[in-house]
gemmi code that builds the backbone of each chain (N, CA, C; Angstrom):
import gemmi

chains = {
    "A": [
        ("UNK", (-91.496, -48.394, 128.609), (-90.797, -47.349, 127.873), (-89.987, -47.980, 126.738)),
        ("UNK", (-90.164, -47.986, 125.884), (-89.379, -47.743, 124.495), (-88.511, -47.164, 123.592)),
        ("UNK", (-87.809, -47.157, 122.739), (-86.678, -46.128, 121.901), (-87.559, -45.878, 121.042)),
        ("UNK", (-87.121, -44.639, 120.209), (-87.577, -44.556, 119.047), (-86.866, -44.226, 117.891)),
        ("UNK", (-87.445, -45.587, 116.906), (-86.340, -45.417, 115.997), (-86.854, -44.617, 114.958)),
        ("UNK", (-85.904, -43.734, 114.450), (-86.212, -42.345, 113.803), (-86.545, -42.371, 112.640)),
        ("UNK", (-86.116, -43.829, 111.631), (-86.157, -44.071, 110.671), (-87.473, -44.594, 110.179)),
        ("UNK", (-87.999, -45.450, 111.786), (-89.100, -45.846, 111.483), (-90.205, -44.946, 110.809)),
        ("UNK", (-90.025, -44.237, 112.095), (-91.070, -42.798, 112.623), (-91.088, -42.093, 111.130)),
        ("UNK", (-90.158, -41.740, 110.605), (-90.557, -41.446, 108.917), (-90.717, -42.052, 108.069)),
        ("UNK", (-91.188, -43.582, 108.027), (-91.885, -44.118, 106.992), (-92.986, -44.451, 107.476)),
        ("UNK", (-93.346, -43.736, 108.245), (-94.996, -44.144, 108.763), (-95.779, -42.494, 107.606)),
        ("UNK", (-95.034, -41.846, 107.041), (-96.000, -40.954, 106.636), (-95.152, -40.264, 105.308)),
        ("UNK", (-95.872, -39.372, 104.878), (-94.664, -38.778, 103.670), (-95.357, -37.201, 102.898)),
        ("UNK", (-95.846, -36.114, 103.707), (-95.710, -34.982, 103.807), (-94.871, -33.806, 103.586)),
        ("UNK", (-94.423, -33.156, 103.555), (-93.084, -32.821, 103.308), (-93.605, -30.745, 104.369)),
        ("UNK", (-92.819, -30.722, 105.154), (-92.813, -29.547, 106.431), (-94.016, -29.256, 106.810)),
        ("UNK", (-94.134, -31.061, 107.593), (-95.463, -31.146, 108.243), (-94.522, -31.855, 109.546)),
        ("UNK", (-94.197, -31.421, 110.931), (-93.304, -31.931, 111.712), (-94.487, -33.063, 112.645)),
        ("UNK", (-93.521, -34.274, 112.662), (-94.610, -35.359, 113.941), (-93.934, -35.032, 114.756)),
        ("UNK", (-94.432, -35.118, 116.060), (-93.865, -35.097, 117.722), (-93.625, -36.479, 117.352)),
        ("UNK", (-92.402, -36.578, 118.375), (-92.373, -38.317, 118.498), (-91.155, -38.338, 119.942)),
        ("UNK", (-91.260, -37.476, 120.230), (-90.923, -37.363, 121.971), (-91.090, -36.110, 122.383)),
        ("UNK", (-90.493, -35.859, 123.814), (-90.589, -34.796, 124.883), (-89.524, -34.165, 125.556)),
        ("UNK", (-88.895, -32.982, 125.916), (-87.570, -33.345, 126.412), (-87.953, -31.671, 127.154)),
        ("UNK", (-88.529, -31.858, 128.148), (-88.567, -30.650, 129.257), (-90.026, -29.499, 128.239)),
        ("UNK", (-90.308, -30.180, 128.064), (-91.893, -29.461, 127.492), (-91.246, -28.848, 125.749)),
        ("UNK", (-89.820, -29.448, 125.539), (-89.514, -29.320, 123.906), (-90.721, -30.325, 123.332)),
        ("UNK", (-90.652, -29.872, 121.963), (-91.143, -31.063, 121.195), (-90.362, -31.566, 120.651)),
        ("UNK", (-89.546, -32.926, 120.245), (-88.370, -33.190, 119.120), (-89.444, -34.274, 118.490)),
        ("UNK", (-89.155, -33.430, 116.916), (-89.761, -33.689, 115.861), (-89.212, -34.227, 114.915)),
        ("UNK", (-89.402, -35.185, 114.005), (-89.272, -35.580, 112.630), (-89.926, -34.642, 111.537)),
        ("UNK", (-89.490, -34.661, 110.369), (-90.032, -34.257, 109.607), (-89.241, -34.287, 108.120)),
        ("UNK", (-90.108, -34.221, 107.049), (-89.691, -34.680, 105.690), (-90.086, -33.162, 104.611)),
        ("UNK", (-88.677, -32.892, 103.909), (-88.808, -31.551, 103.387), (-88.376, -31.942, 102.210)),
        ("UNK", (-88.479, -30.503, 101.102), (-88.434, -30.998, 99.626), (-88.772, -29.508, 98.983)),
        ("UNK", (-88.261, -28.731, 98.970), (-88.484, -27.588, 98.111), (-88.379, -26.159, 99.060)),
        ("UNK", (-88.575, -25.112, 99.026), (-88.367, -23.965, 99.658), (-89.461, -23.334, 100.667)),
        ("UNK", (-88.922, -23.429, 101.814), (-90.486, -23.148, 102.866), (-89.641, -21.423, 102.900)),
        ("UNK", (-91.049, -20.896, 103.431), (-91.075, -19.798, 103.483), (-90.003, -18.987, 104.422)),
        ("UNK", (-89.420, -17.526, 104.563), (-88.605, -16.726, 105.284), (-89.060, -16.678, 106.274)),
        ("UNK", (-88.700, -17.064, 107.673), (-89.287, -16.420, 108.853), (-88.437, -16.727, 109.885)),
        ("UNK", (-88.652, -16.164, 111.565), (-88.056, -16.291, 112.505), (-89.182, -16.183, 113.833)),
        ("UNK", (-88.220, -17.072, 114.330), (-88.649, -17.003, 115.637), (-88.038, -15.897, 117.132)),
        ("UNK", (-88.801, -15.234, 117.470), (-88.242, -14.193, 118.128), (-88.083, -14.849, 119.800)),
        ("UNK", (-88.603, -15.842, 119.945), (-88.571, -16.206, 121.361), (-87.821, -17.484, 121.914)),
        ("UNK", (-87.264, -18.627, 120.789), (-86.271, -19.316, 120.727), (-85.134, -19.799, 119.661)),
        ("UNK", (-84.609, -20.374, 119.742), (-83.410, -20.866, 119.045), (-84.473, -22.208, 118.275)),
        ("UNK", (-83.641, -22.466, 117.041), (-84.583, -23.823, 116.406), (-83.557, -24.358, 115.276)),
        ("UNK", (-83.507, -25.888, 116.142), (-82.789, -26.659, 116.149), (-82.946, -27.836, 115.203)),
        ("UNK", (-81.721, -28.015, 113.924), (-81.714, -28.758, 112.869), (-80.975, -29.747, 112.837)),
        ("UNK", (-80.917, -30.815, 113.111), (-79.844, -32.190, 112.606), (-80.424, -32.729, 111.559)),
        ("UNK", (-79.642, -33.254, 110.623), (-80.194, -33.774, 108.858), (-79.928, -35.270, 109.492)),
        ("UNK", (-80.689, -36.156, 109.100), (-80.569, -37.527, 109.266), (-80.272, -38.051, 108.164)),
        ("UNK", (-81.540, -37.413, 107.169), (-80.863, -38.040, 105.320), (-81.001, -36.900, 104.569)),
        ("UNK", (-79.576, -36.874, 103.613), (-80.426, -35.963, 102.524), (-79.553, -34.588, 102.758)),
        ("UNK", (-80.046, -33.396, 102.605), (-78.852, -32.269, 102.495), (-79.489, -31.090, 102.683)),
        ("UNK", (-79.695, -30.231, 103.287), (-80.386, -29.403, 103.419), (-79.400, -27.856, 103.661)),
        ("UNK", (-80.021, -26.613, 102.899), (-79.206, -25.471, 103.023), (-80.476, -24.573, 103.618)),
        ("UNK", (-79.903, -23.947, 104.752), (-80.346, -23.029, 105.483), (-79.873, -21.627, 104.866)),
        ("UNK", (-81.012, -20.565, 104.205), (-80.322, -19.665, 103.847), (-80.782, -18.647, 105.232)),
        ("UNK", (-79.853, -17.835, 105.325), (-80.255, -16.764, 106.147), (-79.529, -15.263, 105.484)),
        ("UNK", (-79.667, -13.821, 106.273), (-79.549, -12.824, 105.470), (-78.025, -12.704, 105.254)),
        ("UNK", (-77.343, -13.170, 106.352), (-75.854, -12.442, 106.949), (-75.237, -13.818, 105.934)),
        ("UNK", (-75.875, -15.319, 104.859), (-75.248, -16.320, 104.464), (-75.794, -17.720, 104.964)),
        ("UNK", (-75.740, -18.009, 104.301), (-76.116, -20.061, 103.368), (-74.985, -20.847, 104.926)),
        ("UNK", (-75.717, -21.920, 105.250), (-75.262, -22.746, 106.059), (-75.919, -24.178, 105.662)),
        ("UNK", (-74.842, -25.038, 105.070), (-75.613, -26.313, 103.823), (-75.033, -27.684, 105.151)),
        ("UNK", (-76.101, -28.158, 105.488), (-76.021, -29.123, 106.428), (-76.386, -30.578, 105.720)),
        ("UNK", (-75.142, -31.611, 105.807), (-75.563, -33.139, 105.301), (-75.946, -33.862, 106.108)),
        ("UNK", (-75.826, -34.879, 105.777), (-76.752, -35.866, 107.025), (-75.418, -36.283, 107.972)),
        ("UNK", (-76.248, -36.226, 109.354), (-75.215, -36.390, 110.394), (-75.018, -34.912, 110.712)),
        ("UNK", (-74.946, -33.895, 110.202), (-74.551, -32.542, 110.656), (-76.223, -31.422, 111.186)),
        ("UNK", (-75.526, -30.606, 112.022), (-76.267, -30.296, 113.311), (-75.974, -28.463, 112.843)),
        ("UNK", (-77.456, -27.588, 113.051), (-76.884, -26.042, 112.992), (-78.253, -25.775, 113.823)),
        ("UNK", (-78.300, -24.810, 114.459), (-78.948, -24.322, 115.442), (-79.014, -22.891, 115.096)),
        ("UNK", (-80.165, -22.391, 114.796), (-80.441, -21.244, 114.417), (-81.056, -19.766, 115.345)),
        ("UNK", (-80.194, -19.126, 115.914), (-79.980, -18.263, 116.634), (-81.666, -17.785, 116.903)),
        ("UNK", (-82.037, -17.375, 118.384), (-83.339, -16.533, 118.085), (-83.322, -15.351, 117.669)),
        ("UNK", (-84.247, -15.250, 116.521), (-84.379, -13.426, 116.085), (-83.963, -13.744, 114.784)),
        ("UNK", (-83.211, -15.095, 114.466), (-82.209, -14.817, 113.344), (-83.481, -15.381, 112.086)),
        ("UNK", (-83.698, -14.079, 110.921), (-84.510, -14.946, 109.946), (-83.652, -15.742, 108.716)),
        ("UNK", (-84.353, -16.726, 108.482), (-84.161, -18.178, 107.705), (-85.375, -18.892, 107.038)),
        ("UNK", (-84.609, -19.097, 105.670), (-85.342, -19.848, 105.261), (-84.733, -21.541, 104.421)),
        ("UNK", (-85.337, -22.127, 105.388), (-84.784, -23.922, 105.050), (-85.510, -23.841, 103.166)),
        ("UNK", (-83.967, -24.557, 102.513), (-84.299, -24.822, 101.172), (-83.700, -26.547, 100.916)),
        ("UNK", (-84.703, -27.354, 100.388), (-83.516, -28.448, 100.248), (-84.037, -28.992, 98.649)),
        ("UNK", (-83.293, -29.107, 97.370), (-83.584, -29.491, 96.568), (-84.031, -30.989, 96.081)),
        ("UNK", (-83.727, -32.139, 97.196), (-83.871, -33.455, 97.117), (-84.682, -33.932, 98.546)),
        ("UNK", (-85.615, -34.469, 98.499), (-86.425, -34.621, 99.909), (-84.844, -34.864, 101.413)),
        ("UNK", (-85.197, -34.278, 102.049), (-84.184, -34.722, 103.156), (-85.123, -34.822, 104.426)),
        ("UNK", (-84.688, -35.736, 105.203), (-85.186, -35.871, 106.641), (-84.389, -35.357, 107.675)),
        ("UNK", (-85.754, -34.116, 108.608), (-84.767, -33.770, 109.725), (-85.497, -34.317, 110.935)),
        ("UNK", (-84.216, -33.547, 112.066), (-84.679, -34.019, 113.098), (-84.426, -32.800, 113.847)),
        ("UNK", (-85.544, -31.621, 114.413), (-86.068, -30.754, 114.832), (-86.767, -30.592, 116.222)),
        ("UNK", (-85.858, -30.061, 116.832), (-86.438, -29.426, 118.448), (-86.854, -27.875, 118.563)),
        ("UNK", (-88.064, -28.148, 119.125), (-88.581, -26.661, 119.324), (-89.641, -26.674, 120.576)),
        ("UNK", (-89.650, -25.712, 121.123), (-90.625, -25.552, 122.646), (-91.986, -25.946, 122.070)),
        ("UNK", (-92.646, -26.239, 122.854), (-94.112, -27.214, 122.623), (-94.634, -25.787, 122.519)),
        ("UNK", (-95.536, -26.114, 120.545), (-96.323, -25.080, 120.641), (-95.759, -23.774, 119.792)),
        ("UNK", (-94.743, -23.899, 119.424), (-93.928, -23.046, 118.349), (-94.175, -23.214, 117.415)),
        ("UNK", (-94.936, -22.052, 116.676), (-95.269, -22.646, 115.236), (-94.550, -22.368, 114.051)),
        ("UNK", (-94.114, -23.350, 112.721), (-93.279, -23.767, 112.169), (-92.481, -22.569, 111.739)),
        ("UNK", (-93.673, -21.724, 111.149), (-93.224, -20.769, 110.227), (-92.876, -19.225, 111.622)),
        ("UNK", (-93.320, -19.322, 112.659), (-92.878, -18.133, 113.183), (-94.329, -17.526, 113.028)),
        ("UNK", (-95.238, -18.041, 112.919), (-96.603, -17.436, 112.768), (-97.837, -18.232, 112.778)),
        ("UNK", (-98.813, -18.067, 113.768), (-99.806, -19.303, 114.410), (-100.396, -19.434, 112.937)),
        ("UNK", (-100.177, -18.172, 112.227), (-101.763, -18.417, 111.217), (-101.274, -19.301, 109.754)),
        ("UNK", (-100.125, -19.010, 109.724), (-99.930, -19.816, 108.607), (-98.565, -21.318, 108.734)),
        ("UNK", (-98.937, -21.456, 110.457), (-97.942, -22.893, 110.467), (-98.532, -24.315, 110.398)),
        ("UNK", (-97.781, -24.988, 109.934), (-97.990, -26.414, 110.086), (-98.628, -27.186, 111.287)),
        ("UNK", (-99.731, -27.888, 111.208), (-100.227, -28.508, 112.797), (-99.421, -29.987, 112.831)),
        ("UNK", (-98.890, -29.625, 113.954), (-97.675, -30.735, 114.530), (-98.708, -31.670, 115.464)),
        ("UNK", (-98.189, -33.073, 114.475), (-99.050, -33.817, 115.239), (-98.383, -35.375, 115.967)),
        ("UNK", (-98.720, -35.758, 116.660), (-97.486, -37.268, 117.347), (-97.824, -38.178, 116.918)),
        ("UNK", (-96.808, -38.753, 116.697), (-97.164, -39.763, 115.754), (-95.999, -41.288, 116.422)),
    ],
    "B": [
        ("UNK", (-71.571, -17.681, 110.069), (-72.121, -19.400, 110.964), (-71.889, -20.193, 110.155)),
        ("UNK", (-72.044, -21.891, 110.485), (-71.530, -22.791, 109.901), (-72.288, -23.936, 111.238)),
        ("UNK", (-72.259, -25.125, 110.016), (-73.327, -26.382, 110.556), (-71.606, -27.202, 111.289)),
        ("UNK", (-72.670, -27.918, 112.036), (-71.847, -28.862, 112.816), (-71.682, -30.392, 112.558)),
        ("UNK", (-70.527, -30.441, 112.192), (-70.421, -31.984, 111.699), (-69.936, -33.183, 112.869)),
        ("UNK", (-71.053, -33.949, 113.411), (-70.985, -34.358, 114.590), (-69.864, -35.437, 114.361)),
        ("UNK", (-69.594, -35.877, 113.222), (-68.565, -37.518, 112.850), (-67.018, -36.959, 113.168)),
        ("UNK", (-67.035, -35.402, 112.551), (-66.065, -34.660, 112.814), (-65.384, -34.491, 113.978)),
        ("UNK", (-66.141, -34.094, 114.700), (-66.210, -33.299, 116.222), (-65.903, -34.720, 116.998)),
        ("UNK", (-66.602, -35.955, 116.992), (-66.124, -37.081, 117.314), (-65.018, -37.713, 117.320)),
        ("UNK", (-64.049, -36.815, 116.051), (-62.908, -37.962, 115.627), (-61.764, -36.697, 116.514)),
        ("UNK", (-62.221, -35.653, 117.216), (-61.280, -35.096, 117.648), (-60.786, -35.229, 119.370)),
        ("UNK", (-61.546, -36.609, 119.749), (-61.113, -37.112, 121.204), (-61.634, -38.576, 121.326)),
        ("UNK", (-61.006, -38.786, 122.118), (-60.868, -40.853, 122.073), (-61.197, -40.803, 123.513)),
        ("UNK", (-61.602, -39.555, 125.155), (-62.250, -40.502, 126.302), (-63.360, -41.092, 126.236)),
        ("UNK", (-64.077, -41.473, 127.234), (-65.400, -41.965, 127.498), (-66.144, -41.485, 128.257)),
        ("UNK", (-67.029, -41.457, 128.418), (-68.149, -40.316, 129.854), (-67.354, -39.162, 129.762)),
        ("UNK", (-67.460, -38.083, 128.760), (-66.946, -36.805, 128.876), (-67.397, -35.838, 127.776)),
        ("UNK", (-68.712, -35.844, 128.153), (-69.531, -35.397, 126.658), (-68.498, -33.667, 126.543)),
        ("UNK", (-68.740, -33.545, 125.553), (-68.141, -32.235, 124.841), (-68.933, -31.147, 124.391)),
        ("UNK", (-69.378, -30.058, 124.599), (-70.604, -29.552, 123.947), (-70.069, -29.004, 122.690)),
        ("UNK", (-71.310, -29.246, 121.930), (-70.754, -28.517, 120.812), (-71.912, -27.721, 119.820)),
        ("UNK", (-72.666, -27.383, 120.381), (-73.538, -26.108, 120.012), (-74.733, -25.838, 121.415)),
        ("UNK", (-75.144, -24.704, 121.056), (-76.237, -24.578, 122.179), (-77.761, -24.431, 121.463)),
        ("UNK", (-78.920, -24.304, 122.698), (-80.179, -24.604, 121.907), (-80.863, -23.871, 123.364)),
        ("UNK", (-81.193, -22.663, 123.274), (-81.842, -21.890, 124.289), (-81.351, -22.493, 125.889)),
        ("UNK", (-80.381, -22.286, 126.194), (-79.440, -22.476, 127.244), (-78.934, -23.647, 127.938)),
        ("UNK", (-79.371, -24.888, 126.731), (-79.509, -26.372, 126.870), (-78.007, -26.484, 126.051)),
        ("UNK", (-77.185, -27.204, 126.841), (-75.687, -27.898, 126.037), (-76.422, -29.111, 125.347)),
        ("UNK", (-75.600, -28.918, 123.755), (-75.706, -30.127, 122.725), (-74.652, -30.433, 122.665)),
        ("UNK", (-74.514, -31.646, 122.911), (-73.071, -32.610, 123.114), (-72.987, -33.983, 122.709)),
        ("UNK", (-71.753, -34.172, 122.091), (-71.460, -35.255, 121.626), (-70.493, -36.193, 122.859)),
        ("UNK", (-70.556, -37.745, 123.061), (-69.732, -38.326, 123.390), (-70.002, -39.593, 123.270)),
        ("UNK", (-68.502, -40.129, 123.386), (-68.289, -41.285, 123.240), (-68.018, -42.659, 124.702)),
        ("UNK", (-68.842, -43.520, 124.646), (-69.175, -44.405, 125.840), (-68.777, -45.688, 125.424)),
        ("UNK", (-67.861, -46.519, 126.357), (-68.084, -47.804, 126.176), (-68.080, -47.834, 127.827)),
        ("UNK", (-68.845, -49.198, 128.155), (-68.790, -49.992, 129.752), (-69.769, -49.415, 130.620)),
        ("UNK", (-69.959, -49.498, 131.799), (-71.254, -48.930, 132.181), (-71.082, -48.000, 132.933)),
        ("UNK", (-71.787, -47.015, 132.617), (-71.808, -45.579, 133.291), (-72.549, -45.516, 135.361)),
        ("UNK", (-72.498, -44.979, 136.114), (-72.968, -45.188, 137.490), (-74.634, -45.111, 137.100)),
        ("UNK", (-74.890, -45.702, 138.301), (-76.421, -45.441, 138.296), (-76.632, -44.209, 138.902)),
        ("UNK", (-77.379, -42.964, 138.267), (-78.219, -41.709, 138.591), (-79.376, -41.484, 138.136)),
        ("UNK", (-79.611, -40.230, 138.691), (-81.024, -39.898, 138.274), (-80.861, -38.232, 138.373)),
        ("UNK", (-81.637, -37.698, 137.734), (-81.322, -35.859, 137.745), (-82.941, -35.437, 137.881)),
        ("UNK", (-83.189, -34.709, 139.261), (-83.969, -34.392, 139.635), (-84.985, -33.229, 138.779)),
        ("UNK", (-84.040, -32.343, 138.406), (-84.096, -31.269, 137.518), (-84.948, -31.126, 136.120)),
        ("UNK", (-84.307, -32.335, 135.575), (-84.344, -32.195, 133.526), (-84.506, -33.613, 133.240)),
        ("UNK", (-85.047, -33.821, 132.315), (-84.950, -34.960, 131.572), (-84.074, -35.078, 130.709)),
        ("UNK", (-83.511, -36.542, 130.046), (-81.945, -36.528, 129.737), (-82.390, -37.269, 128.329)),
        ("UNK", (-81.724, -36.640, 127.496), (-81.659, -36.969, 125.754), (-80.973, -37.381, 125.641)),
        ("UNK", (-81.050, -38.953, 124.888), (-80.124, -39.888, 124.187), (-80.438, -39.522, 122.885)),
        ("UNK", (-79.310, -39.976, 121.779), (-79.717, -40.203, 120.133), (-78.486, -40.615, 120.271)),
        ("UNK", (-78.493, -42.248, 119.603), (-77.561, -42.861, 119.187), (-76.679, -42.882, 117.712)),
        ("UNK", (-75.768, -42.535, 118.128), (-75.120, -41.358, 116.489), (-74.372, -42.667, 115.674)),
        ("UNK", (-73.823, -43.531, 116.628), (-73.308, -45.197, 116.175), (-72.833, -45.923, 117.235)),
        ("UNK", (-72.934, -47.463, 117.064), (-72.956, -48.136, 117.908), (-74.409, -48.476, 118.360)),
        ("UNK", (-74.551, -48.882, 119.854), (-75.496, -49.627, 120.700), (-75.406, -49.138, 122.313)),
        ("UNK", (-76.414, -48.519, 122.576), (-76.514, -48.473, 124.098), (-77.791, -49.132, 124.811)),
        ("UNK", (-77.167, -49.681, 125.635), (-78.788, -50.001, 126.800), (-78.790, -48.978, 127.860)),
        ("UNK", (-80.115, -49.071, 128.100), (-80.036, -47.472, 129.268), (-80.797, -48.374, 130.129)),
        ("UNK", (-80.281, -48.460, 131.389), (-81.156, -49.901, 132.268), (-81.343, -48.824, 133.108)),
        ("UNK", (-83.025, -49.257, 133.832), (-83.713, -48.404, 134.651), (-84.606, -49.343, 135.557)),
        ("UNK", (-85.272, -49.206, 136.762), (-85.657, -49.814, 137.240), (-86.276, -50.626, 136.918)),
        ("UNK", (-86.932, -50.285, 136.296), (-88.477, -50.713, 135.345), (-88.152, -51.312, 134.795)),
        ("UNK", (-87.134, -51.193, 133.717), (-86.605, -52.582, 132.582), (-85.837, -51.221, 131.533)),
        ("UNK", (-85.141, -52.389, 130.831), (-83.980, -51.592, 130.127), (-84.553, -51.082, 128.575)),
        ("UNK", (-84.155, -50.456, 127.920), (-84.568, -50.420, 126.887), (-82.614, -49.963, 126.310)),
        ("UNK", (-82.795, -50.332, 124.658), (-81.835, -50.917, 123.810), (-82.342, -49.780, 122.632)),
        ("UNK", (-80.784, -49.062, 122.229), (-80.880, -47.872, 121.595), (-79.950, -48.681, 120.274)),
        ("UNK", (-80.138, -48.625, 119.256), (-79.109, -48.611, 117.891), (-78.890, -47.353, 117.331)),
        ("UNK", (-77.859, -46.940, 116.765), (-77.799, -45.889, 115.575), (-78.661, -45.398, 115.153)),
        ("UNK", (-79.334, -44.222, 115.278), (-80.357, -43.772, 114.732), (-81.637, -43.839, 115.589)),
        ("UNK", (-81.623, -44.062, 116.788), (-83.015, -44.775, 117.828), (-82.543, -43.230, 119.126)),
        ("UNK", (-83.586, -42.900, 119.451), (-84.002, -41.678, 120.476), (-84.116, -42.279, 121.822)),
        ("UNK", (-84.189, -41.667, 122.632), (-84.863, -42.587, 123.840), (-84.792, -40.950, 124.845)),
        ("UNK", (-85.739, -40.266, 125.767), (-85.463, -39.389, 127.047), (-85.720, -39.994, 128.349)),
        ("UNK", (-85.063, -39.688, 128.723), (-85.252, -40.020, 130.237), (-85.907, -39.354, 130.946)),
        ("UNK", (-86.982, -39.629, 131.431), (-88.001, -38.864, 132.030), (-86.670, -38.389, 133.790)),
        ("UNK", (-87.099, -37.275, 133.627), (-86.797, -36.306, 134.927), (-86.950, -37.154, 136.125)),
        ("UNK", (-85.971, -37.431, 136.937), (-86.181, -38.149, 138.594), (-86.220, -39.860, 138.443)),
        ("UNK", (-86.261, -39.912, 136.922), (-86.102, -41.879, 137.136), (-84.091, -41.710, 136.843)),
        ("UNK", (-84.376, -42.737, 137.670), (-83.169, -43.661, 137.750), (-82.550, -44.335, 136.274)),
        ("UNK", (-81.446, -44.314, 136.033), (-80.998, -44.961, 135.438), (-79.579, -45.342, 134.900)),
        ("UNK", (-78.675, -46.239, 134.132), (-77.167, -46.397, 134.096), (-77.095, -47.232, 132.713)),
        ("UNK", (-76.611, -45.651, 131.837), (-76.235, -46.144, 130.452), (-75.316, -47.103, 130.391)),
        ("UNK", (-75.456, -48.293, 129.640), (-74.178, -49.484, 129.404), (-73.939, -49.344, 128.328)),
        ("UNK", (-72.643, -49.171, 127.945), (-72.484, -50.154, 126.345), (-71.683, -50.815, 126.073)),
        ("UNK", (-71.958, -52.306, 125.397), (-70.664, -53.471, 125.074), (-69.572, -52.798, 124.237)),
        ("UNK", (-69.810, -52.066, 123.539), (-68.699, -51.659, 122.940), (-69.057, -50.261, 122.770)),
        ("UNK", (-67.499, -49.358, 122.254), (-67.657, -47.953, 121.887), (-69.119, -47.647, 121.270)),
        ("UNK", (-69.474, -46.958, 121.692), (-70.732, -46.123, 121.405), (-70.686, -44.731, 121.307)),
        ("UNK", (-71.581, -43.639, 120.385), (-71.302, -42.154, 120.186), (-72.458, -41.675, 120.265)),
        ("UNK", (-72.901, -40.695, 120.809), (-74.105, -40.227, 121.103), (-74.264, -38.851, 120.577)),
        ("UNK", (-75.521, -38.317, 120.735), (-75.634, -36.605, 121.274), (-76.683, -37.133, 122.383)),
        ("UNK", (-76.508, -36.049, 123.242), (-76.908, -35.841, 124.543), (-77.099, -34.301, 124.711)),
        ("UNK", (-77.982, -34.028, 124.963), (-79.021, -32.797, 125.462), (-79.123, -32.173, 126.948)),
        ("UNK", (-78.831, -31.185, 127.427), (-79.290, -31.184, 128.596), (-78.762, -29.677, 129.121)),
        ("UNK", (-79.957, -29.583, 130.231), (-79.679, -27.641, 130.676), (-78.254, -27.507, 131.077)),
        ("UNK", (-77.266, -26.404, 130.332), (-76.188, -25.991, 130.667), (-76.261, -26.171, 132.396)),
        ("UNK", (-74.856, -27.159, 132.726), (-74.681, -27.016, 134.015), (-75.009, -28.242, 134.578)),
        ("UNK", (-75.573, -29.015, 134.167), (-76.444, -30.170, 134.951), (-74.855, -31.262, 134.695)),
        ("UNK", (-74.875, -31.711, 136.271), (-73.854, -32.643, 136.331), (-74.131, -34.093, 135.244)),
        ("UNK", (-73.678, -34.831, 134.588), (-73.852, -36.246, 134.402), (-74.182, -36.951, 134.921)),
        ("UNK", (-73.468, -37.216, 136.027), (-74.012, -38.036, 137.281), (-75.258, -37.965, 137.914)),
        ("UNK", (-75.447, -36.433, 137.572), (-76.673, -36.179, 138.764), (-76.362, -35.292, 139.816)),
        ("UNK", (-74.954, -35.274, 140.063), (-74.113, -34.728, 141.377), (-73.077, -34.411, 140.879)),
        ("UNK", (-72.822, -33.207, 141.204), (-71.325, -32.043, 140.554), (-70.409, -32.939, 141.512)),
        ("UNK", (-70.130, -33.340, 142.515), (-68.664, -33.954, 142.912), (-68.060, -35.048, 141.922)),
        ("UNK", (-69.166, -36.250, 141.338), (-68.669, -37.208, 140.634), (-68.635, -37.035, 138.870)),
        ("UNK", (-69.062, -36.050, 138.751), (-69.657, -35.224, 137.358), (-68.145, -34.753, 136.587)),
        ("UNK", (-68.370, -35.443, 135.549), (-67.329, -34.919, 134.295), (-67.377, -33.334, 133.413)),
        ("UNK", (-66.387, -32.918, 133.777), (-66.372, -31.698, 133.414), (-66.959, -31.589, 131.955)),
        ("UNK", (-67.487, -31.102, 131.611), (-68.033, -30.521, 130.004), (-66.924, -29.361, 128.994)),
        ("UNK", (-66.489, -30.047, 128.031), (-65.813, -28.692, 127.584), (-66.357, -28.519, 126.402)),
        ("UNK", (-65.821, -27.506, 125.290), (-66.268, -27.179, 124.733), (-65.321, -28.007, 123.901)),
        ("UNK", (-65.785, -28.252, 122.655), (-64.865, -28.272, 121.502), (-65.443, -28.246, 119.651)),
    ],
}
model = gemmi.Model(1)
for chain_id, residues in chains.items():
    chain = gemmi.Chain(chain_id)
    for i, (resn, *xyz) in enumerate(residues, 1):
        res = gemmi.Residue()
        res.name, res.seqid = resn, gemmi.SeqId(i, " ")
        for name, pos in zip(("N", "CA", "C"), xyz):
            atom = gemmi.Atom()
            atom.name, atom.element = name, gemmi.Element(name[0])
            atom.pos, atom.b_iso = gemmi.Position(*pos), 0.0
            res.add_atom(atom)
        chain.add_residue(res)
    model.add_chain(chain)
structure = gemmi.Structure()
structure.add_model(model)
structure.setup_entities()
């Protein structure tokens, strides 16, 4: 068994809201992933989905108001609640979601999460 | 709503083994704390246990062999193994885990969780 270092795990690739698995935590997936411009509005109706910024700056807009997370800072986005992640400078997060949740809140148009 | 600034939330208590929660994630406490020296040996039958090393250095020694976390390095503990976080010096974490689940493993020797 091994650590994984997080920093590594994102210079192995450079995609931008394409999430790698890179562990497990009770059938979660916690994901890496590298963003850079405005992903689409959506929600998840069946869990909560979970943001820590490692680098970089990222603003979560949602309807009820803007929640702008830097690196080191943590926001957890209510289920039901719609959002859309905007970040103007590539930032790296670090993202937990139940195995199998797809990115956007919709099988047909999400990202295939792959381990890396 | 508003993001969580974990450096923050850190600088507002100085124990050790007394994680703090400080957001939730579908009925899982997200918690920050701060560790130096070595924690008991347990194991939690239940859940598997999330490290992320926020600063500092932890070893998480397990039967099998230890593995060595830096700033920025992941590590879970698979469900039912054994194991007893050390660290040479102050160390700060987040730590993951289903609302309720003792530290120890066992609610008699288990550090209360608060909120802050």
């Amino acid at each position: 068994m091994q650590s994984i270092d997080l920093a590594k795990k994102l210079e192995t690739f450079s995609d931008h809201w394409s999430p790698k698995i890179v562990a497990s935590y009770n059938g979660n997936d916690i994901m890496v992933v590298k963003v850079k411009g405005e992903f689409v509005w959506h929600s998840h109706d069946d869990t909560d989905d979970f943001f820590l910024v490692l680098d970089g700056r990222l603003k979560i807009e949602m309807r009820d108001g803007d929640v702008v997370l830097n690196a080191g800072d943590l926001f957890v986005v209510p289920k039901g609640v719609e959002h859309r992640p905007v970040a103007e400078e590539e930032a790296h997060l670090l993202l937990i979601e139940p195995g199998g949740t797809p990115n956007t809140g919709d099988k047909a148009t999400a990202a295939m999460k792959t381990k890396i």
